[in-house]
C-alpha positions as CSV (number, residue, x, y, z in Angstrom):
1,X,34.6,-36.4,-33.2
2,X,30.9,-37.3,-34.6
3,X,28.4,-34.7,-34.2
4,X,25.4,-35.6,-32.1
5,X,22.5,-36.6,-34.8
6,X,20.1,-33.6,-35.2
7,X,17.0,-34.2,-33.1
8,X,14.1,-33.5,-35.4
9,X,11.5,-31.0,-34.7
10,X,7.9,-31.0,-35.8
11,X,6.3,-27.6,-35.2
12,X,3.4,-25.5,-37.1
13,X,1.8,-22.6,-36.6
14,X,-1.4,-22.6,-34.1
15,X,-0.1,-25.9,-32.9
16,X,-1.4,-27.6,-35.5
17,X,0.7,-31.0,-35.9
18,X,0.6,-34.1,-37.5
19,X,2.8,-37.7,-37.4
20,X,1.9,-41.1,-39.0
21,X,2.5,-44.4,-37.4
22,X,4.3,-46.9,-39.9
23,X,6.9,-49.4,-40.3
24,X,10.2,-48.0,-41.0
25,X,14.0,-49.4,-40.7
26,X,16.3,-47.9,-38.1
27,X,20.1,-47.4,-38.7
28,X,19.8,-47.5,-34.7
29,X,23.6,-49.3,-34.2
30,X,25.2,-46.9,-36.8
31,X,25.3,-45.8,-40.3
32,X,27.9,-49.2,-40.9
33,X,25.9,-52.1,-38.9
34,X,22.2,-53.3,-40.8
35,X,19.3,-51.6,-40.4
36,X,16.7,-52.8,-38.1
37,X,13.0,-52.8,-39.0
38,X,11.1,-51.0,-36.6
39,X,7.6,-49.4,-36.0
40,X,7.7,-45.6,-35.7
41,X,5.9,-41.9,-35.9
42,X,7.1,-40.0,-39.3
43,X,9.7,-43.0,-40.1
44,X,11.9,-41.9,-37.5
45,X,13.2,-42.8,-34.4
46,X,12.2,-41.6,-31.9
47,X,9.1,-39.7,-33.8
48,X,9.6,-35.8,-34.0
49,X,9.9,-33.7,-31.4
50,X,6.7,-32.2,-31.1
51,X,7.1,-28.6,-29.0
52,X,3.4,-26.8,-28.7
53,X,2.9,-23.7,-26.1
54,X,1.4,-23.2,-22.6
55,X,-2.2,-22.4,-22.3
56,X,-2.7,-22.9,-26.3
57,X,-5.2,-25.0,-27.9
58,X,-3.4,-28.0,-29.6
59,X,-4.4,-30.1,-32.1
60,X,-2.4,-32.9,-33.5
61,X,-3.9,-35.5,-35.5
62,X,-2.3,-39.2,-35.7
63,X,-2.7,-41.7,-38.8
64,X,-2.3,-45.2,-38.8
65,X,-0.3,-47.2,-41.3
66,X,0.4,-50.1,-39.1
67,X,-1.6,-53.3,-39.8
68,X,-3.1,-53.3,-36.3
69,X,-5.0,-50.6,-34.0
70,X,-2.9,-48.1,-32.0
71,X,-3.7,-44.6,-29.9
72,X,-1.1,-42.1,-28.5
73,X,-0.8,-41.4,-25.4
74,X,0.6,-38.0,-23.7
75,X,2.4,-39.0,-21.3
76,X,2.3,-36.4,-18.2
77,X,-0.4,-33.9,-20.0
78,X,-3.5,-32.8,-18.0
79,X,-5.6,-33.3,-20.5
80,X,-9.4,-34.5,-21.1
81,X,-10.5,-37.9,-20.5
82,X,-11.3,-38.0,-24.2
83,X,-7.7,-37.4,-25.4
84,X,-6.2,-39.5,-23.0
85,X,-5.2,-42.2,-25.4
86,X,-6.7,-45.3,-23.5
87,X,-8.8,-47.7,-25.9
88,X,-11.7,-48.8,-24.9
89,X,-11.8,-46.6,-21.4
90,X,-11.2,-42.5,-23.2
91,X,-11.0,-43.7,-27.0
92,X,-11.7,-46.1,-29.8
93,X,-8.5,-47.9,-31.5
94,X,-7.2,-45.7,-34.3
95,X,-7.7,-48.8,-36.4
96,X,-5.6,-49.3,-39.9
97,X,-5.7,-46.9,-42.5
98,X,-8.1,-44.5,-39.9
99,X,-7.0,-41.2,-38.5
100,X,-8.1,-39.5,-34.9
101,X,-7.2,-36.0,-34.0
102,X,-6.1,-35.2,-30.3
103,X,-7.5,-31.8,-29.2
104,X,-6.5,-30.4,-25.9
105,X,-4.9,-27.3,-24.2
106,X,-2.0,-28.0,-21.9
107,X,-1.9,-26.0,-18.8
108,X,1.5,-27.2,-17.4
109,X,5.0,-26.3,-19.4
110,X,7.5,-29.1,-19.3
111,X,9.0,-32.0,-21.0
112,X,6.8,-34.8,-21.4
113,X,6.3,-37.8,-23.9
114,X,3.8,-39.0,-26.1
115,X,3.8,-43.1,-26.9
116,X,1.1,-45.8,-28.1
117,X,-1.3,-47.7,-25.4
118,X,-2.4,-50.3,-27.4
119,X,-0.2,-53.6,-27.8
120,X,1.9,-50.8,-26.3
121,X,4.4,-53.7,-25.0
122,X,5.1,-54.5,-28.8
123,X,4.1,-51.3,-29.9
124,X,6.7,-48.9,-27.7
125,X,9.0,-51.8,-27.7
126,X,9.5,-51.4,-31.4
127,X,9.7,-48.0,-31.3
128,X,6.4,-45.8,-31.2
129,X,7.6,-43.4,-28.9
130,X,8.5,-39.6,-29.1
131,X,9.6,-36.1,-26.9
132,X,6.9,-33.6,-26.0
133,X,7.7,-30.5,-25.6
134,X,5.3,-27.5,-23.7
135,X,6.8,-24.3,-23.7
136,X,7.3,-22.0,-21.0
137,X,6.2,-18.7,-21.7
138,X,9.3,-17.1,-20.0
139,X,12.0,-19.9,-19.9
140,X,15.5,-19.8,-18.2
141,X,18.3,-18.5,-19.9
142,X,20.5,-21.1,-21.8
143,X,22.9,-21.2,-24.9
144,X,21.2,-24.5,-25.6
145,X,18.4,-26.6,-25.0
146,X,18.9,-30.3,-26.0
147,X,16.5,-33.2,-25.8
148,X,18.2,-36.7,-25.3
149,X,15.4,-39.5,-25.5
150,X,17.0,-41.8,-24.0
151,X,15.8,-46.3,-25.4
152,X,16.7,-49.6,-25.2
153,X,16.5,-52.5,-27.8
154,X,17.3,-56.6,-27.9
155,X,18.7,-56.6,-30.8
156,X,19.7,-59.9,-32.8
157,X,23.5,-59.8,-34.6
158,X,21.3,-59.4,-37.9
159,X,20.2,-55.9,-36.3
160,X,16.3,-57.3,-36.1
161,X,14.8,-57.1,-32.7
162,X,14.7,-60.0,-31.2
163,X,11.0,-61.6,-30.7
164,X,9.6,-62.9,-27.2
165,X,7.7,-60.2,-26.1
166,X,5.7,-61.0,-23.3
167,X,7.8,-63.8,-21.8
168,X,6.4,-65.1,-18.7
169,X,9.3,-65.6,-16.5
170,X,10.6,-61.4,-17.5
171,X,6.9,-60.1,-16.5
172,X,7.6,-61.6,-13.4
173,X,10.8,-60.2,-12.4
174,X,12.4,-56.7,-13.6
175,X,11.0,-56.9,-17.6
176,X,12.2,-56.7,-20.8
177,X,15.6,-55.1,-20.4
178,X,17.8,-54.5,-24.0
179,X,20.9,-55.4,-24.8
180,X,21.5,-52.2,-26.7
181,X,20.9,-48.3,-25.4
182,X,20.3,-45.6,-27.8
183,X,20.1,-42.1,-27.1
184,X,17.9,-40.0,-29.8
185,X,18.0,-43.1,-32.0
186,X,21.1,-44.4,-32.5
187,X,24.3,-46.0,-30.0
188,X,25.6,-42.9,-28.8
189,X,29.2,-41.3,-29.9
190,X,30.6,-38.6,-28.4
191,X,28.0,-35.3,-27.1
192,X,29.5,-32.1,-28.7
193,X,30.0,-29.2,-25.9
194,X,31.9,-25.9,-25.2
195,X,33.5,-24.9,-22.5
196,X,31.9,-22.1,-20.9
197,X,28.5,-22.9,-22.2
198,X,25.0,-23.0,-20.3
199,X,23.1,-25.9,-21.2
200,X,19.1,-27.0,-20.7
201,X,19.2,-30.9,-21.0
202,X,16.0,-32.9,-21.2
203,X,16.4,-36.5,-19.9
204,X,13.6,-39.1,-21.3
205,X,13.2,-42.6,-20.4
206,X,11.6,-44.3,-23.1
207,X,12.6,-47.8,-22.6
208,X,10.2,-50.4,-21.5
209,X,11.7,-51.6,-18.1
210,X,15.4,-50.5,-17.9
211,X,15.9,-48.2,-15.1
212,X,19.0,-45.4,-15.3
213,X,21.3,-44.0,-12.8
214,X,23.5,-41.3,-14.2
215,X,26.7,-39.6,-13.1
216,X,28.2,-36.4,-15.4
217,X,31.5,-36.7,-14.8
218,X,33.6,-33.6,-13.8
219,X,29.7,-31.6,-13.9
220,X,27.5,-30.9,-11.3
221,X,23.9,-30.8,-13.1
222,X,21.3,-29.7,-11.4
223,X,17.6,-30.7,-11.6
224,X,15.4,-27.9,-12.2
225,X,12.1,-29.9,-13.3
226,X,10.8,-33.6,-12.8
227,X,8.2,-35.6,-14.9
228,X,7.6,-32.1,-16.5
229,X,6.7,-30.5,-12.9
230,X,9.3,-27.4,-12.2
231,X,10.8,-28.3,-8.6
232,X,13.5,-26.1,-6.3
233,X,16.6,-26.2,-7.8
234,X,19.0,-28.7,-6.4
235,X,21.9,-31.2,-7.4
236,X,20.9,-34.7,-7.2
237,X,21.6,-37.2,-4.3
238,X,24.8,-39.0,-4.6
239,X,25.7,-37.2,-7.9
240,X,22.8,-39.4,-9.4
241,X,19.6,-38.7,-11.8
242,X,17.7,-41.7,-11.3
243,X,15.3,-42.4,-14.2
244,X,12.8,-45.2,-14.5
245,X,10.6,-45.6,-17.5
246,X,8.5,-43.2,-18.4
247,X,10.5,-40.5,-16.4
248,X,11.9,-37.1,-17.2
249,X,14.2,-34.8,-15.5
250,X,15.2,-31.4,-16.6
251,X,19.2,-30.1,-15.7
252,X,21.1,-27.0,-16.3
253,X,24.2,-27.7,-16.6
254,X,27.2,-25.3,-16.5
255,X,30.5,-26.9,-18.8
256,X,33.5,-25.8,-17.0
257,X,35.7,-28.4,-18.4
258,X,38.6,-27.4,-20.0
259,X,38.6,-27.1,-24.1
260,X,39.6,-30.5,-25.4
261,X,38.4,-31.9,-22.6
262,X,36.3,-35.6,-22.7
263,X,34.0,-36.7,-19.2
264,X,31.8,-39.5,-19.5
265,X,28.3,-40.2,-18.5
266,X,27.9,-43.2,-16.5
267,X,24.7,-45.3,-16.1
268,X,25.5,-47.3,-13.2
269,X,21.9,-48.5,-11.5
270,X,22.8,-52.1,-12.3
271,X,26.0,-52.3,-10.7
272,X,28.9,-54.2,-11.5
273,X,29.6,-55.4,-14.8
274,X,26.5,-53.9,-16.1
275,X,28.1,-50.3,-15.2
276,X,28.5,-48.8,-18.8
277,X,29.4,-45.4,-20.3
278,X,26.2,-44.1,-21.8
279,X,28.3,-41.5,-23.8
280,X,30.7,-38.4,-23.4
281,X,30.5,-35.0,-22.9
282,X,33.7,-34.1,-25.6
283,X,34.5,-30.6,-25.6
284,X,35.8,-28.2,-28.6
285,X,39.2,-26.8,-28.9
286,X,37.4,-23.5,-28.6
287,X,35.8,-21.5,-24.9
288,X,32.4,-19.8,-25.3
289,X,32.8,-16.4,-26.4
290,X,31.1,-15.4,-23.7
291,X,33.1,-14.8,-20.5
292,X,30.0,-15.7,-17.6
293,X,26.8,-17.8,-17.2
294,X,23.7,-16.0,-18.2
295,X,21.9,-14.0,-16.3
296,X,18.8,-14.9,-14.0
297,X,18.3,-17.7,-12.1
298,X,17.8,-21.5,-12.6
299,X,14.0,-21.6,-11.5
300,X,11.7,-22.3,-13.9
301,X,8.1,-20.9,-13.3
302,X,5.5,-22.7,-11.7
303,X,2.8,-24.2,-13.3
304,X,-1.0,-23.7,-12.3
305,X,-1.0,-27.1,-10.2
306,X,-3.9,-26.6,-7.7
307,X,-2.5,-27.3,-4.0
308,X,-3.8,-30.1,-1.9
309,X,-5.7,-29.6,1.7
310,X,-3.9,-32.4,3.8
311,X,-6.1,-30.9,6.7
312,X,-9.2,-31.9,4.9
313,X,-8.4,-34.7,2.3
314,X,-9.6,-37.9,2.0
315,X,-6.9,-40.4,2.4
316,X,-6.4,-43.9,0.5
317,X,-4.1,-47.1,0.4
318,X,-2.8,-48.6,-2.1
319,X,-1.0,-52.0,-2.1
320,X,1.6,-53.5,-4.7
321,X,1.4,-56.8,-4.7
322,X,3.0,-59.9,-7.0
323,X,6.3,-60.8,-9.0
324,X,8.5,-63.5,-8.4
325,X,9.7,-63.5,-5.1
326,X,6.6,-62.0,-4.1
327,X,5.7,-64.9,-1.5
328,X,3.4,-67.3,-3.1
329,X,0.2,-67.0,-5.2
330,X,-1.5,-63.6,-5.5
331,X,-4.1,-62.3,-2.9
332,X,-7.4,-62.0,-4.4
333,X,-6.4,-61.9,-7.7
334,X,-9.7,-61.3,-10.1
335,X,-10.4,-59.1,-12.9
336,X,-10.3,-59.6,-16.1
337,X,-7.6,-61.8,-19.2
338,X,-7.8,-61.8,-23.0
339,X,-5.6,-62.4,-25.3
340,X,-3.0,-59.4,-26.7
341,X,-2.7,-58.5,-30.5
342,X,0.2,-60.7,-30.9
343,X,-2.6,-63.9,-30.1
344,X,-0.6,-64.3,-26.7
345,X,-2.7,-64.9,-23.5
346,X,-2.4,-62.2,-21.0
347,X,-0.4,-63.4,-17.1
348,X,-1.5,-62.2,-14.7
349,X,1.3,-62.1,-12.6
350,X,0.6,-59.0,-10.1
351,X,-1.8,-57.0,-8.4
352,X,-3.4,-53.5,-6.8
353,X,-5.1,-54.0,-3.4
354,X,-5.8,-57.8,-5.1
355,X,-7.1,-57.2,-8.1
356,X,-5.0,-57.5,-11.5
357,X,-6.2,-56.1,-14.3
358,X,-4.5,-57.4,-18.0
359,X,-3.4,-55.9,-21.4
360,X,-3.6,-52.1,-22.0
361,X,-7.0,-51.1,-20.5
362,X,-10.6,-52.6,-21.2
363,X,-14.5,-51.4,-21.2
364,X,-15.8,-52.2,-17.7
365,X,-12.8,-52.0,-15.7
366,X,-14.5,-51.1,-12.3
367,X,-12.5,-48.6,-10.6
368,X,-9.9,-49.5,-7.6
369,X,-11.5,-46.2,-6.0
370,X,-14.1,-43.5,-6.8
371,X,-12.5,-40.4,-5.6
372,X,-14.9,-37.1,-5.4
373,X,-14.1,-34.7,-7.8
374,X,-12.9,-31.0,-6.5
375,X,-11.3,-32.8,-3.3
376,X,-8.1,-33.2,-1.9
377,X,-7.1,-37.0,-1.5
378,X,-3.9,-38.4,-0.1
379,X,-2.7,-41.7,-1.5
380,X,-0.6,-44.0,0.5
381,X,1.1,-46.2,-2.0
382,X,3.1,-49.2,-0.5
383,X,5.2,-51.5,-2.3
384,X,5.5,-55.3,-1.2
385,X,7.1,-56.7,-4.5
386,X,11.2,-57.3,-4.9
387,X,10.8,-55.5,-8.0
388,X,11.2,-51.6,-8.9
389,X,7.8,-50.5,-10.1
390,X,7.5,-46.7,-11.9
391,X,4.3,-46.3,-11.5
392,X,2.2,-43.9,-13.2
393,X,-1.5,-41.7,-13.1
394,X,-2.7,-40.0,-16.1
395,X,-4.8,-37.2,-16.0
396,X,-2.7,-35.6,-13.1
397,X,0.2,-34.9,-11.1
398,X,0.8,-35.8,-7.8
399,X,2.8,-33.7,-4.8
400,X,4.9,-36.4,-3.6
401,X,4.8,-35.9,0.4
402,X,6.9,-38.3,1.3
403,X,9.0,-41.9,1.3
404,X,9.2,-44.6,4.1
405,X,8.7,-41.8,6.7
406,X,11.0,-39.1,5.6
407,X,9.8,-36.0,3.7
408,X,10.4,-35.3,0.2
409,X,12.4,-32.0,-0.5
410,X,12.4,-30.1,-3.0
411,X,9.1,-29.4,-3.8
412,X,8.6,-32.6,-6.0
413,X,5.2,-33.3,-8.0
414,X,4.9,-36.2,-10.6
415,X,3.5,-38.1,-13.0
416,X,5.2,-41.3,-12.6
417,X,7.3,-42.5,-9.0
418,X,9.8,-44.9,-9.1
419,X,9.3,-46.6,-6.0
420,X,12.4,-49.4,-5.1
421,X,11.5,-52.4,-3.3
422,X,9.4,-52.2,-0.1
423,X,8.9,-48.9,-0.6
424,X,6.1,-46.8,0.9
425,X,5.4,-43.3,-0.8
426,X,2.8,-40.9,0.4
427,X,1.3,-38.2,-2.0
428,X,-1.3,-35.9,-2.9
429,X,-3.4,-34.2,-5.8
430,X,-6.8,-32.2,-5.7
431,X,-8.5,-34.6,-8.1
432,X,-10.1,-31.8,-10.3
433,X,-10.0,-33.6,-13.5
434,X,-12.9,-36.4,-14.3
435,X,-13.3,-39.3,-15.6
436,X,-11.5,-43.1,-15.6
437,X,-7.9,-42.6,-14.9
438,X,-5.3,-45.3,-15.2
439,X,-2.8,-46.1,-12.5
440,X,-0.1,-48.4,-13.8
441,X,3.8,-49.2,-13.6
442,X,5.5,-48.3,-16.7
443,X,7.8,-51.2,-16.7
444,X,4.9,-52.6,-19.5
445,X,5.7,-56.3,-18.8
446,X,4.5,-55.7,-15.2
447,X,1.0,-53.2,-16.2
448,X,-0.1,-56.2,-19.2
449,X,0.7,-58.3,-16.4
450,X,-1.9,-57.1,-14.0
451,X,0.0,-54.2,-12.4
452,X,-3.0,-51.7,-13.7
453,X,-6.3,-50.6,-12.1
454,X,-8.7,-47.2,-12.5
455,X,-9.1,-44.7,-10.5
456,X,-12.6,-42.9,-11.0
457,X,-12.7,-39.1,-10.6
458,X,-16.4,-38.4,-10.2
């Protein structure tokens, strides 16, 4: 049995971090199959683990050795405007051979994600992405905490990455979806467990549009924290953990198999013939040497999310619109197209209450809604596409209320949510941090196709 590859960590005293964005070649299909030339953060992929601390200044500066402009965005962080990692609407392009330190303090422990928002199609699809981790200041009791950054790649026999990013008929429908999964960089073997062990598993989406359902065999996780936002502890519907890009979700799991024992983890959203085993769960010969689970309980400390009046906010809608299948032409489309880095002409293909809004975020994008700062707000997001749409809002988190009707348990706030076709979500924030936020899905063919607008805290 192969070990799992050791998940780099990047850590320094007073949080002070660094990475470099470069080309680099990726033995992501194994040590024996070629090499495949890649863009990534410290030549590795995914980029370093990056863990900083609740409620500590942070200040982690990113240099460019690619031959085009990028910026890092942290995905899920309440942080300022300013570090937001937006060009043109928070931040110049880091352009080639420049440098531009991000300095923030994050107020909510949790797993979140940090990734490029420039070209970010090209960009993340070539790899720019990595795991961010804040610390709790009193976290649960586990033997192990383990990160699995979870990717996928079209890959060419040769091992290259197959070219065609941007394809007209894909940002139509579902996006970009690989041909290859990787988990922590590389086609998964076997995941080294013991029996008897408590383990902290962080699940990250980083692909650009394939959506994951996954089933522990023989385990029965359970979700302690989603999109970085600690929730009620509870095992997920249907045995499931749903993850759509862009998405985390935090388990505990408790290995009870027997020594010697092998269970597989099955993604299984597509169905059919596109079922696969992600990897396994292959236990030692040896139990733990200790005899019970730790001590305390599985619920992770809140973080300082401010609560939302529903009695006295302001209350919004917001309209998916677009796709093929999608009946007909756009309603109102407008806004603005350019041309991307790679010299391809933006589509737009989809809209938000009408309006589509191309590439990766441009000066002057007026805002789909000007929401007053300090005050509760409600959105009502509806989704009249065929197509599953993660979508997500920077700058905050959102309570979700609840879906077609029925009330979200659990105690659920979030980044980014996955809504499935036809879908109607209902949620709520206090909208306490300003400045030009973006909303967008995360499958990227579908935001640089127009799935993108701002939302002005003022």
């Amino acid at each position: 049995m192969q070990a799992m590859r050791p998940y780099m960590v990047n850590a320094a005293a007073l949080n002070e971090l660094r990475i470099t964005a470069s080309p680099a070649r990726s033995a992501l299909t194994g040590s024996t199959r070629p090499e495949t030339d890649v863009w990534a953060y410290d030549s590795q992929v995914p980029g370093p683990t990056l863990r900083i601390r609740q409620g500590e200044p942070a200040r982690i500066t990113v240099a460019n050795k690619l031959d085009q402009g990028t910026t890092v965005h942290w995905h899920g962080i309440r942080l300022p405007i300013a570090m937001d990692g937006v060009p043109s609407i928070s931040q110049p392009l880091i352009e080639p051979g420049e440098t531009f330190t991000y300095t923030f303090t994050p107020p909510d422990a949790g797993t979140y994600w940090y990734h490029p928002h420039a070209n970010s199609l090209q960009q993340l699809g070539r790899g720019l992405s990595g795991v961010l981790i804040v610390e709790e200041r009193e976290p649960v009791s586990v033997d192990r905490d383990i990160v699995w950054m979870l990717s996928d790649w079209r890959l060419a026999t040769d091992g290259g990455i197959v070219p065609g990013f941007g394809n007209a008929m894909e940002a139509e429908m579902s996006g970009r979806i690989g041909n290859t999964v990787t988990l922590n960089g590389v086609v998964p073997d076997d995941q080294p467990v013991q029996s008897g062990e408590r383990i902290r598993l962080r699940l990250v989406n980083g692909a650009l549009a394939r959506i994951m359902a996954l089933r522990f065999e023989g385990h029965r996780p359970v979700i302690v924290a989603i999109n970085g936002q600690p929730c009620e502890p509870h095992e997920p519907e249907g045995g499931r953990i749903l993850l759509g890009p862009a998405m985390r979700t935090d388990l505990i799991i408790d290995m009870q198999g027997e020594p010697n024992g092998r269970f597989a983890v099955i993604d299984d959203f597509y169905k059919g013939d596109l079922t696969y085993a992600l990897t396994h769960l292959a236990y030692s010969s040896a139990p733990h040497s200790r005899k019970s689970t730790p001590d305390g309980g599985l619920r992770l400390p809140a973080n300082p999310l401010p609560e939302p009046d529903l009695a006295t906010a302001k209350r919004h809608d917001i309209t998916l619109q677009g796709g093929m299948m999608g009946g007909g032409a756009l309603k109102g489309v407008g806004g603005m197209s350019r041309m991307s880095m790679s010299g391809q002409a933006d589509i737009a293909a989809w809209s938000i209450n009408g309006m589509s809004m191309t590439g990766d975020g441009q000066a002057g994008m007026p805002p789909l809604l000007t929401l007053q700062r300090g005050r509760s707000h409600v959105l009502t997001i509806r989704n009249e596409t065929a197509w599953w749409h993660p979508m997500h809002f920077h700058g905050h988190s959102l309570k979700v209320l609840s879906r077609n009707g029925l009330p979200v348990p659990h105690h659920q706030w979030s980044d980014t949510i996955l809504f499935a076709p036809k879908d109607t979500v209902e949620c709520a924030f206090v909208a306490d941090n300003p400045g030009d936020w973006m909303l967008h899905c995360h499958v990227m063919d579908h935001q640089v196709a127009g799935l993108m607008t701002i939302l002005r805290v003022a």
